[in-house]
C-alpha positions as CSV (number, residue, x, y, z in Angstrom):
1,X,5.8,-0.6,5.8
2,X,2.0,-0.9,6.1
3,X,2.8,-1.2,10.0
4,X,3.6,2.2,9.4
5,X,0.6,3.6,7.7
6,X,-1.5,1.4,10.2
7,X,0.2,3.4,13.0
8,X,-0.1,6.9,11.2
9,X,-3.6,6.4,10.5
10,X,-4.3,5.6,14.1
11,X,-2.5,8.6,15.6
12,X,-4.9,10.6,12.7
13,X,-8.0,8.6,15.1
14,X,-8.8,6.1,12.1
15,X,-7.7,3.0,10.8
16,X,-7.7,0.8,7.8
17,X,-10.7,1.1,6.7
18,X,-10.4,5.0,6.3
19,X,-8.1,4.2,3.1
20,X,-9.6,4.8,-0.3
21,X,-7.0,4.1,-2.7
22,X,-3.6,2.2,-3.3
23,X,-1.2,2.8,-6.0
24,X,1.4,-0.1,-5.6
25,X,4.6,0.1,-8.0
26,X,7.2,-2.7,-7.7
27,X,10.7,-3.5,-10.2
28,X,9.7,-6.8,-10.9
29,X,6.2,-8.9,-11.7
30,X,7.2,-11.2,-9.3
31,X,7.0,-8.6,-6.2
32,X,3.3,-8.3,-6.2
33,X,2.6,-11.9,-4.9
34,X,4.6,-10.7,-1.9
35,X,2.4,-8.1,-2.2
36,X,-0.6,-9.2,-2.3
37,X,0.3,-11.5,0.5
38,X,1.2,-8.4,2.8
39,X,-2.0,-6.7,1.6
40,X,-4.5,-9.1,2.5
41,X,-3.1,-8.9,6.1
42,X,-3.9,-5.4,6.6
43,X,-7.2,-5.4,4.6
44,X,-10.4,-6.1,4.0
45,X,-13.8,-6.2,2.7
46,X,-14.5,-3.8,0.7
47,X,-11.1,-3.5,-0.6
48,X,-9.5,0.0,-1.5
49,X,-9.6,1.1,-5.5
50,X,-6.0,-0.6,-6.1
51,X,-3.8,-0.2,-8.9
52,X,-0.5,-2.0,-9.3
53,X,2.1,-1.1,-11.9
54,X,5.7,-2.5,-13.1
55,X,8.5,0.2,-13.5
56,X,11.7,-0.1,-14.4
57,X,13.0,1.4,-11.4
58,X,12.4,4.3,-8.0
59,X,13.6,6.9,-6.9
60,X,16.7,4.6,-4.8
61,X,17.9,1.6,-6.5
62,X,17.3,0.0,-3.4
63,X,13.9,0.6,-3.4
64,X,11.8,-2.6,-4.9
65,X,7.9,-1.6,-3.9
66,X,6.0,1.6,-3.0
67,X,2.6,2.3,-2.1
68,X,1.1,5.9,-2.1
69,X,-1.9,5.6,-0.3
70,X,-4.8,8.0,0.1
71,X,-7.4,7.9,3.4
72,X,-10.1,9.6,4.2
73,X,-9.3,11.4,7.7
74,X,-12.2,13.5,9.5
């Protein structure tokens, strides 16, 4: 979850702000408004460089959305 990354970036002494990129891949179109919801609780201005891709599946078939995120951490 991003409450995840939010934590794991603040044990690495940054925080939100130190992401640079977000590579968002969901299993169906209609995912990314949840999405995009989510996302604009955790950011803000200036965004991350964001891409967002449909696939027809991840690695789990439970698995609906993942985010690989890169941050920039001193």
């Amino acid at each position: 979850t991003l409450d995840n990354l939010k934590h794991t970036l603040e044990c690495a002494g940054v925080g939100m702000d130190a992401v640079l990129q977000v590579l968002i891949y969901v299993t169906d179109r209609e995912y990314l408004k949840t999405v995009n919801q989510v996302y604009a609780e955790y950011f803000e201005a200036p965004y991350p460089n964001r891409a967002a891709l449909v696939i027809a599946g991840l690695a789990r078939e439970e698995m609906l959305v993942e985010l690989v995120v890169y941050a920039a951490v001193p």
